[in-house]
FIDONU-640301 format. One record per residue (C-alpha): x, y, z negated. Coordinates in steps of 0.1 Angstrom, whole numbers, plus 5000, padded with zeros to 4 digits. Example, Ala and Ser with C-alpha at 12.3 -4.5 7.8 and 13.67 -1.06 7.14 Angstrom:
<sites>
    xx    yy    zz
  5123  4955  4922
  5137  4989  4929
</sites>
This chain:
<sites>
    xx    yy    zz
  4952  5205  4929
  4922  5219  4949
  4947  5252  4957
  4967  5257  4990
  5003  5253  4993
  5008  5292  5002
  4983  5305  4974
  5007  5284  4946
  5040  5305  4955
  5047  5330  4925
  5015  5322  4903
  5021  5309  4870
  5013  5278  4863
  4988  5288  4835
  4967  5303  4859
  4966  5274  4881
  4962  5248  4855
  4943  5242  4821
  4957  5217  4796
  4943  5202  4771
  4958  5211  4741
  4962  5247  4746
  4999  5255  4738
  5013  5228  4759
  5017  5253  4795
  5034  5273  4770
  5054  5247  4759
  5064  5235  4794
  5074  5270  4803
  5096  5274  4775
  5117  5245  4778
  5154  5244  4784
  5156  5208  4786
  5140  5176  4805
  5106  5168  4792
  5088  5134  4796
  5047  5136  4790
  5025  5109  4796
  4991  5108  4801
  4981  5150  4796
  4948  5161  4806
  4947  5192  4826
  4926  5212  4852
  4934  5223  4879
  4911  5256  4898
  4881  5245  4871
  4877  5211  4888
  4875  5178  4877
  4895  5172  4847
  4928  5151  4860
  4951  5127  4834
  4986  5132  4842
  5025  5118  4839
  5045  5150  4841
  5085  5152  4841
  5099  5189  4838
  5136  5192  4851
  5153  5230  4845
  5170  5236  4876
  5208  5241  4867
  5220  5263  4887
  5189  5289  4891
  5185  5297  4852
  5147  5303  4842
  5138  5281  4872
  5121  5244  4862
  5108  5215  4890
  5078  5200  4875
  5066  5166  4891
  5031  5159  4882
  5018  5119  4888
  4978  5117  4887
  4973  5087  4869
  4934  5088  4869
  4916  5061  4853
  4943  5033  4860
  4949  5039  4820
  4919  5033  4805
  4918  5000  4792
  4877  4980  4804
  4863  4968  4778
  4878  4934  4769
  4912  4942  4785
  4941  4929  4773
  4970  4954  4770
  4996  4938  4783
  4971  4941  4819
  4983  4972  4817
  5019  4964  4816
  5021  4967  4857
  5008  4999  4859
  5025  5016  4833
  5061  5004  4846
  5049  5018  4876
  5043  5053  4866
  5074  5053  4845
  5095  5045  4875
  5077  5068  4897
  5080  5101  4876
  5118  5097  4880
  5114  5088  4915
  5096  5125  4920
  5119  5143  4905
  5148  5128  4925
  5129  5132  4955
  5123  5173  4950
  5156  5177  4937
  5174  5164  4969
  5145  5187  4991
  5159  5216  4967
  5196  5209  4975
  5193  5202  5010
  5176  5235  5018
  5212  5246  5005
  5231  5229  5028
  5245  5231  5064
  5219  5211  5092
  5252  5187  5096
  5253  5179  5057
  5220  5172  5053
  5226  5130  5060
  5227  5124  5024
  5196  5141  5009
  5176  5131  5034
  5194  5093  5029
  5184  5095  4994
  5142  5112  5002
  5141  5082  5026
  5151  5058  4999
  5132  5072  4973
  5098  5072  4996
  5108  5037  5002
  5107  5027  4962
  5078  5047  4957
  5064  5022  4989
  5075  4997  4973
  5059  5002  4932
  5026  5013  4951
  5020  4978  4967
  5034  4956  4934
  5008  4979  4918
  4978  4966  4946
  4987  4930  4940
  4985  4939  4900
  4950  4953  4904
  4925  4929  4892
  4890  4948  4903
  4882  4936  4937
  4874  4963  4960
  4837  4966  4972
  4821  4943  4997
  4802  4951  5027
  4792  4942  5064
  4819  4949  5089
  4823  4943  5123
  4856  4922  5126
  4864  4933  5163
  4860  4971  5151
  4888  4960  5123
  4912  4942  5148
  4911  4973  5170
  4921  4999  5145
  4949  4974  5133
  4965  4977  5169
  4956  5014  5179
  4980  5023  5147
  5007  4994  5156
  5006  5008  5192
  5010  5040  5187
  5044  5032  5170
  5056  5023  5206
  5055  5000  5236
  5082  4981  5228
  5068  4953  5263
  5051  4927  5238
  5023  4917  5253
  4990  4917  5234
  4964  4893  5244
  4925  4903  5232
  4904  4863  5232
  4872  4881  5215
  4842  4868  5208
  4814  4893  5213
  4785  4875  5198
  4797  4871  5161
  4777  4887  5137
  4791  4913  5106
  4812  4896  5081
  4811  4905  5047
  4848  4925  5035
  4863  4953  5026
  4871  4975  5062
  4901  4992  5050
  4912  4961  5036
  4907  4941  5063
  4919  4966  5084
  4951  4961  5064
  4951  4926  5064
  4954  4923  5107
  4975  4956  5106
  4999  4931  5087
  4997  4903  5105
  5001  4922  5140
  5032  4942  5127
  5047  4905  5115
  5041  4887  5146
  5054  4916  5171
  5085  4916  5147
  5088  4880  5153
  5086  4875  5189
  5103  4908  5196
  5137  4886  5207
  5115  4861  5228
  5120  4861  5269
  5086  4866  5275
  5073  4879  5240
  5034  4877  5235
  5010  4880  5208
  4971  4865  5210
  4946  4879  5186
  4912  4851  5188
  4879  4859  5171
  4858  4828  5169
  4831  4809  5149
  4840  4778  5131
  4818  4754  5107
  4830  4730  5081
  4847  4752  5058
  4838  4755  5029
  4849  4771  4992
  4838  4777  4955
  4839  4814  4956
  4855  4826  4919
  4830  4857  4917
  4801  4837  4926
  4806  4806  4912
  4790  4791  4940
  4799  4775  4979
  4801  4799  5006
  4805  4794  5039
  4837  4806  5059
  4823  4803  5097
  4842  4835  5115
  4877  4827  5121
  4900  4856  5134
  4939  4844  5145
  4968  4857  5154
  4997  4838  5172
  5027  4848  5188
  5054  4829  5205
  5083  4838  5183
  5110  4816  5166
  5084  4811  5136
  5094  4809  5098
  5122  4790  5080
  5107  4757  5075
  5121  4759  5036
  5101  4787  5033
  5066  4783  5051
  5054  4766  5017
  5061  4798  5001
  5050  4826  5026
  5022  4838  5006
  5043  4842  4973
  5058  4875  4960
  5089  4884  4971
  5098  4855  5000
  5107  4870  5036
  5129  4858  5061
  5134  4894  5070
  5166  4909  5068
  5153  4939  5052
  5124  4927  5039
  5105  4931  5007
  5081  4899  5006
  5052  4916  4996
  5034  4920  5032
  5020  4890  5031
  5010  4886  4992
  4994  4914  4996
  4972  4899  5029
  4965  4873  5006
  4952  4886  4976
  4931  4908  5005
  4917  4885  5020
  4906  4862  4984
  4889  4896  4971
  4870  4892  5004
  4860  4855  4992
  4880  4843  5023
  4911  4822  5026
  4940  4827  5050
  4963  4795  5060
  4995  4792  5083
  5009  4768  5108
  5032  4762  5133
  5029  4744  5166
  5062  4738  5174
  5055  4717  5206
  5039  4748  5220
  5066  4773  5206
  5035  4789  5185
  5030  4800  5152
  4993  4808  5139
  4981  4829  5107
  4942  4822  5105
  4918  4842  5081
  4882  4829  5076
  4851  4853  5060
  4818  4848  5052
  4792  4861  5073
  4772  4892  5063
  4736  4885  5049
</sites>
């Protein structure tokens, strides 16, 4: 919204946003019962013009008081030109579900300022759970996004470090974490927060998997390889996949009636797992023009997920 936190308390909310049509923060204000809007264009301070969900809730027991939960939808509905609608289908369930969620989420803050420290369990049980669903929507809505992000040089080691700075500063928890770098690779040509996600995936998976070993270990292995070689769909053209980054670790490895499948929506062997870690990695790494494969060496107790990139030109 472009306004602090502090400056917000006891303004209006016409004088901190502009609709549209001009009646509607009139409307809003007025409003004794729950209101659904989709897609309203407002401003907010003068600045860029904003499309938003909005879900208006009176508060029950504070008459004259409403919780407004604003979603900034952005561009996501504008159809290209071209698009099918029913493209848009993923999106738009999204934002449906997490309106709701928002509301839910501030009523339970609202209630729980109400309550004594010890009562607290269950709002903050039911913020936890709604953050999770909102987690959840925002990466089925990633693997729904057909625009690849932007390409560019990036230096793989720089990628692989950030992945484990943010996975080790969740905790030592005695894996160890073996660096087999090769310094004289050259740029490949990704996306860096992408790629950043895509190792920050793949570390987090294999430290959960060896976590139960005796002597748990993980080896990340940069390296350059020759031979493979794909039809990129973009391109329409072969490109070359020479820079190889692994990751092992010595864990149990994956249920062999699943290993055909660990790329797939929705398949985990995680107790509490969602299955969309590792889709997600995969549709990462494609928008990247690369590939990612799995195997398990289970003479050696290994398992290995591989990623290869193209080189930077």
């Amino acid at each position: 919204m472009g306004i602090g936190a502090k400056r917000l308390i006891g303004r209006r909310l016409e004088d901190v946003a502009q609709f549209d049509e001009a009646r509607f923060g009139e409307w809003l204000e007025r409003a004794d019962s729950p209101i659904t809007a989709l897609s309203v264009k407002a401003r907010f301070a003068g600045h860029i013009e904003h499309k938003l969900d909005l879900i208006l809730s009176p508060v029950i027991d504070h008459p004259g008081w409403q919780m407004l939960a604003m979603n900034d939808v952005g561009a996501t509905e504008t159809l290209g030109e071209g698009e099918e609608p029913f493209l848009r289908a993923p999106a738009i369930l999204a934002h449906e579900i997490k309106n709701p969620l928002s509301a839910i989420r501030g009523a339970a803050q609202l209630l729980g300022r109400k309550l004594e420290p010890a009562e607290k369990a269950m709002t903050q049980l039911i913020t936890d759970e709604v953050d999770r669903i909102a987690k959840l929507v925002d990466r089925m809505q990633s693997l729904g996004r057909e625009q690849p992000e932007p390409v560019a040089p990036c230096n793989l080691h720089e990628a692989v470090r950030r992945a484990i700075s943010v996975i080790s500063a969740t905790g030592d928890d005695g894996i160890e974490l073996v660096e087999e770098f090769d310094p004289s690779l050259p740029d490949v040509l990704g996306n860096e927060d992408g790629l950043v996600q895509v190792l920050l995936n793949l570390v987090a998976n294999a430290r959960d998997a060896c976590r139960e070993s005796r002597s748990p270990r993980i080896v990340i292995r940069t390296r350059f390889v020759s031979g493979l070689v794909l039809t990129a769909i973009r391109l329409g053209r072969p490109v070359k996949l020479p820079i190889e980054v692994r990751v092992s670790d010595n864990g149990p490895g994956i249920d062999k009636a699943l290993r055909d499948h660990i790329f797939e929506p929705f398949v985990t062997s995680k107790k509490n797992g969602q299955g969309l870690g590792l889709a997600l990695v995969n549709k990462l790494v494609r928008d990247m023009d690369g590939r990612i494969s799995h195997e398990r060496d289970d003479s050696e107790g290994w398992t290995h997920f591989k990623v290869h990139l193209p080189v930077a030109r």
